[in-house]
C-alpha positions in Angstrom: 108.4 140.6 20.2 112.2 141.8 20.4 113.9 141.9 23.5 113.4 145.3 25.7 115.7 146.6 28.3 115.3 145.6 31.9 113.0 148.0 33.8 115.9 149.6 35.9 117.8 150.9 32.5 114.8 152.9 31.2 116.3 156.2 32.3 119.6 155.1 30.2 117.7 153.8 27.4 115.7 156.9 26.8 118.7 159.4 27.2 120.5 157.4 24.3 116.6 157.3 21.8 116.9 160.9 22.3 120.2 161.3 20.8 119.3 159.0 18.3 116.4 160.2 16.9 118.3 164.0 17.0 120.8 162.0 15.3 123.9 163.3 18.1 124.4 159.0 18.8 128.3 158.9 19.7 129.9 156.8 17.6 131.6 155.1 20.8 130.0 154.3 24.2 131.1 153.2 27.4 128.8 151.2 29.4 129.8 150.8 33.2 128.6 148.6 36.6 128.9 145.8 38.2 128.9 142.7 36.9 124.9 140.7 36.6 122.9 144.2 35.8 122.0 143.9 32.0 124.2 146.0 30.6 125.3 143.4 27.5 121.0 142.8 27.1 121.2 146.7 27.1 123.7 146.5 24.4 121.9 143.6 22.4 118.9 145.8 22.7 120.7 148.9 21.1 122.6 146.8 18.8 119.3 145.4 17.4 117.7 148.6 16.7 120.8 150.3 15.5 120.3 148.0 12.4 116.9 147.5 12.7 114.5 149.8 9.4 111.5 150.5 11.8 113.1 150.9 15.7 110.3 151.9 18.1 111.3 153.6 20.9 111.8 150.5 22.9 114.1 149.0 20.4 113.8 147.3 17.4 110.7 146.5 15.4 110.9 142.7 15.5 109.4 142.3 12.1 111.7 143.8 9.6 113.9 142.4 7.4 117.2 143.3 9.4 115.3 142.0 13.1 114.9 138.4 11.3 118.7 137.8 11.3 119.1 138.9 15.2 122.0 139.2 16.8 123.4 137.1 13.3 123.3 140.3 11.3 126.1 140.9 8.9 126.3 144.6 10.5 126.5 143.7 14.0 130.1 142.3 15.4 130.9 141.1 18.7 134.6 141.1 20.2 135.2 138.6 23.2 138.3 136.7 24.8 138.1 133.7 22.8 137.1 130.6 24.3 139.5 129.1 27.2 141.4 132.8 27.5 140.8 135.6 30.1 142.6 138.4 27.5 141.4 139.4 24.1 143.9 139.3 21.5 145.4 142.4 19.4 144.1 140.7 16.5 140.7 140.6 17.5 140.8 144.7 17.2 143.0 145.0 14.6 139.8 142.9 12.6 137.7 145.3 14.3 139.7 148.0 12.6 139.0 146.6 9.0 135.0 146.4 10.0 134.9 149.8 10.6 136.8 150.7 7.5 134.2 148.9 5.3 131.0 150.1 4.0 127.9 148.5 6.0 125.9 145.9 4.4 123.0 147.6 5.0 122.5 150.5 2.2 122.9 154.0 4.2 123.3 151.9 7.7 125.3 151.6 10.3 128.2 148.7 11.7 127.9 148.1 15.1 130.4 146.5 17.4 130.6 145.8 20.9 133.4 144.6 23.2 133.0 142.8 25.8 134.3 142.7 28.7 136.5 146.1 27.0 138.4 145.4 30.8 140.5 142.4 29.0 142.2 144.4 26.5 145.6 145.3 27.9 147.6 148.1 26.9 148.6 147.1 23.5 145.3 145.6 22.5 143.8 148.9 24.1 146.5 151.3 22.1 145.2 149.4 18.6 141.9 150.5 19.4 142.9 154.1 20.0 143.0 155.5 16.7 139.7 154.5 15.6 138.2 155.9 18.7 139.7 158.8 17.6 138.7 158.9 13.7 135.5 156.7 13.8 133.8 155.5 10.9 131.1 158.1 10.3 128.5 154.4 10.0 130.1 152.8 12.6 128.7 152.8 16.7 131.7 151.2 19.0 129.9 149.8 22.3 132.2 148.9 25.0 130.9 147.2 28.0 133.1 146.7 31.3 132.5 145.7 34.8 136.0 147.3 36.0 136.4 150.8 34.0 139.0 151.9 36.0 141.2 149.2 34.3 140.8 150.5 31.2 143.3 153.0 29.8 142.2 156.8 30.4 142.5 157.5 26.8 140.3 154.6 26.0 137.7 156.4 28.5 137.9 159.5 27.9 137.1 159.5 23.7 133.8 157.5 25.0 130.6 158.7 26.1 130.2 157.3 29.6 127.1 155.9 31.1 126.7 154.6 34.4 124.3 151.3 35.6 124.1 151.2 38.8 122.6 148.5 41.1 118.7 148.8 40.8 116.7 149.9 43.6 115.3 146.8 45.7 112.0 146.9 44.8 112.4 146.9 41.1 114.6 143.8 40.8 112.8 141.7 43.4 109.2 142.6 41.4 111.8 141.2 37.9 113.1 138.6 40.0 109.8 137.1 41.4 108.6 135.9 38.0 111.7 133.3 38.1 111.9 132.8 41.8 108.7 132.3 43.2 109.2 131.5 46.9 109.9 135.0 48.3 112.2 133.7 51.0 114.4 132.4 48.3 114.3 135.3 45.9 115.6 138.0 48.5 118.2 135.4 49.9 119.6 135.2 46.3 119.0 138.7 45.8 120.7 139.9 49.0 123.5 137.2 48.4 124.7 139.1 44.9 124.6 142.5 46.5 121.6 143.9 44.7 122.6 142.7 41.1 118.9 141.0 39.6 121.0 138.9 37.0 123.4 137.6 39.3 120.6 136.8 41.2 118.8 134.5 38.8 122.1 132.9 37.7 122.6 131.7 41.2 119.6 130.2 41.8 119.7 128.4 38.7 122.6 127.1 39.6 121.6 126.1 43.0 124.4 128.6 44.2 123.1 129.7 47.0 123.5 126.0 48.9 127.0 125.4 47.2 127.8 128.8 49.1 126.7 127.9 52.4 129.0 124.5 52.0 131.5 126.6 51.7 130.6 128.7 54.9 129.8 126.0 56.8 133.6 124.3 55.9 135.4 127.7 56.2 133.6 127.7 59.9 134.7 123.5 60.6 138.3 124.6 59.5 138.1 127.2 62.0 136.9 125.4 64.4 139.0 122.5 64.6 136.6 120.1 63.3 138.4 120.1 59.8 142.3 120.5 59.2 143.7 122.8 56.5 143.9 119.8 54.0 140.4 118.6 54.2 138.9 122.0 53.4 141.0 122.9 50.5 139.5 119.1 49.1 136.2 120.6 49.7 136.8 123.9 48.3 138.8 122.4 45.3 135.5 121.2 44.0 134.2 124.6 43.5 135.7 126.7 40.7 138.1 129.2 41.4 136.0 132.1 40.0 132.9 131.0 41.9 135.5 130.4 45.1 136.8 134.0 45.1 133.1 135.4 44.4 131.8 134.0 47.3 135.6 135.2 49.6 135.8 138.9 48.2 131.5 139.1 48.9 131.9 137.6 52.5 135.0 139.9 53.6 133.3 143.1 52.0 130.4 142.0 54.3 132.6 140.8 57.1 134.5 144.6 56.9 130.9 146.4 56.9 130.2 144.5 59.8 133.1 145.1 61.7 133.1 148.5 61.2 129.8 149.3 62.4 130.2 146.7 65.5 127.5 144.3 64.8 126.8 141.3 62.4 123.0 141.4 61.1 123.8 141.1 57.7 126.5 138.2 57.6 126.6 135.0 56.6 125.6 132.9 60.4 128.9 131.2 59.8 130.7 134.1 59.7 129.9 136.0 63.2 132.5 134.6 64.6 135.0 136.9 63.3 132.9 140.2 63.6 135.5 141.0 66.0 138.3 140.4 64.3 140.5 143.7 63.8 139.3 145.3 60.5 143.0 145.7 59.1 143.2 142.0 59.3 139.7 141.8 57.9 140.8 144.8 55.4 144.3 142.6 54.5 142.0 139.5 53.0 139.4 141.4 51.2 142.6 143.1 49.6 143.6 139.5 49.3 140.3 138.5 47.4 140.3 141.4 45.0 143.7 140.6 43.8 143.7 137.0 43.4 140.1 137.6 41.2 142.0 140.8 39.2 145.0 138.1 38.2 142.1 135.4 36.9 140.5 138.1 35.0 143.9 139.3 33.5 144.6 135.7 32.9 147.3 134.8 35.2 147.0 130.9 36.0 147.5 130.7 39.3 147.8 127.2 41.0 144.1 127.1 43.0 145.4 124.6 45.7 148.6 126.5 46.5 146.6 130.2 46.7 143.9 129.0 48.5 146.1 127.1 51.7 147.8 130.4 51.4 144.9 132.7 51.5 143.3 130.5 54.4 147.2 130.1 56.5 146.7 134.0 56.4 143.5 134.4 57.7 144.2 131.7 60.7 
């Protein structure tokens, strides 16, 4: 059977069947939300039956002729940062440009092409993209997927048709997230630990994530302390990678703001009450911090990890 969309997207998935099947698809889409929702299984899901000779109205047929290749289709294309970079590459979309000005493989079907995350194009990879926004390919369905929309170029938004995914409500993704994560304890800790997001969810208890975090916690709180100098933690925290490292910061000073501001801790971290009462500019000054350190990984700045995290810590002391 092919792969359906997760049960919180069935709202999204039915408002695109119905322009399909009155044949008003746009030929470029913009899907939006955090990061660990399903949007790119949304988009695999689409792309499948875009191509696919029999779609049902949950997606493609499975059986057909175009479902055997999967996502190895000749008329489905995917554009990523290549391998090792944070940025994709004008190149990358000026290929894109010739796909769209070929004739589909299929006989009367469509190309499709998705980009991913569209949020690491900059501006001159973005302006390439532009024109074919603007004159589309009649065959061709452009599916851009971002976590950050508001980093992409307004132009770039605006010739796309938007569509929100939101975190789920509670009680759907715990009833998803139940079939991998058993123990119930576990699965709302991970659940509440990613903020709501099902897929992030999974991902960190797979990856034991969850425990690595509270090492950190419980280091951050030794520093703090005096049961650890400055040096000792950065060792510790050096073994983590940097994107995983300013996850878990920017999470625990959005939750460390919320708390402060409403004057009381019961959703923090237990390491982390200790600085409920911290003023919440100073609280306010490293989440702003967080964010930008994680904004210059994603645009591909190489920072050096030791020197920004004794600064971001020196900061905070």
């Amino acid at each position: 059977m092919s792969e359906t969309v997760l049960p919180w997207h069935i709202a999204q998935w039915q408002q695109l069947e119905t322009l399909r099947e009155s044949d008003r698809l746009p030929h470029a889409l913009l899907l939006s939300g955090p990061e660990g929702i399903g949007k790119r299984r949304f988009a695999r899901v689409l792309m499948r039956a875009l191509v696919c000779e029999s779609p049902t109205g949950e997606g493609a047929c499975g059986n057909c002729r175009a479902c055997h290749f999967e996502m190895e289709h000749p008329d489905l294309h995917t554009v990523t940062a290549p391998e090792g970079k944070k940025q994709i590459a004008v190149d990358q979309v000026r290929e894109l440009v010739e796909i769209c000005n070929k004739t589909a493989h299929s006989s009367g079907g469509r190309k499709v092409i998705q980009i991913y995350p569209a949020d690491a194009m900059n501006n001159s990879t973005a302006n390439a993209l532009l024109k074919t926004l603007e004159e589309p390919s009649g065959d061709t369905v452009i599916i851009l997927i971002s976590d950050a929309p508001a980093r992409l170029l307004a132009t770039i938004r605006s010739r796309c048709r938007q569509m929100a995914f939101p975190v789920p409500e509670r009680s759907l993704a715990l009833d998803w997230l139940r079939v991998m994560i058993p123990d119930e304890g576990q699965c709302m800790a991970c659940l509440d630990e990613m903020a709501g997001r099902p897929l992030a969810a999974k991902a960190l208890f797979e990856e034991d994530g969850l425990a690595l975090r509270r090492q950190c916690d419980e280091a951050l709180s030794a520093w703090a302390g005096g049961q650890k100098t400055l040096g000792d933690t950065v060792e510790l925290l050096l073994e983590r990678d940097l994107e995983f490292l300013l996850e878990w910061l920017t999470q625990r000073f959005h939750a460390l703001f919320r708390a402060a501001m409403a004057g009381q801790g019961a959703q923090l971290a237990a390491p982390w009450l200790q600085w409920v009462s911290r003023p919440a500019t100073d609280i306010s000054r490293q989440l702003d911090a967080s964010l930008e350190m994680r904004a210059q990984v994603q645009r591909g700045v190489a920072l050096n990890k030791r020197l920004a995290l004794e600064s971001f810590l020196i900061a905070w002391a």
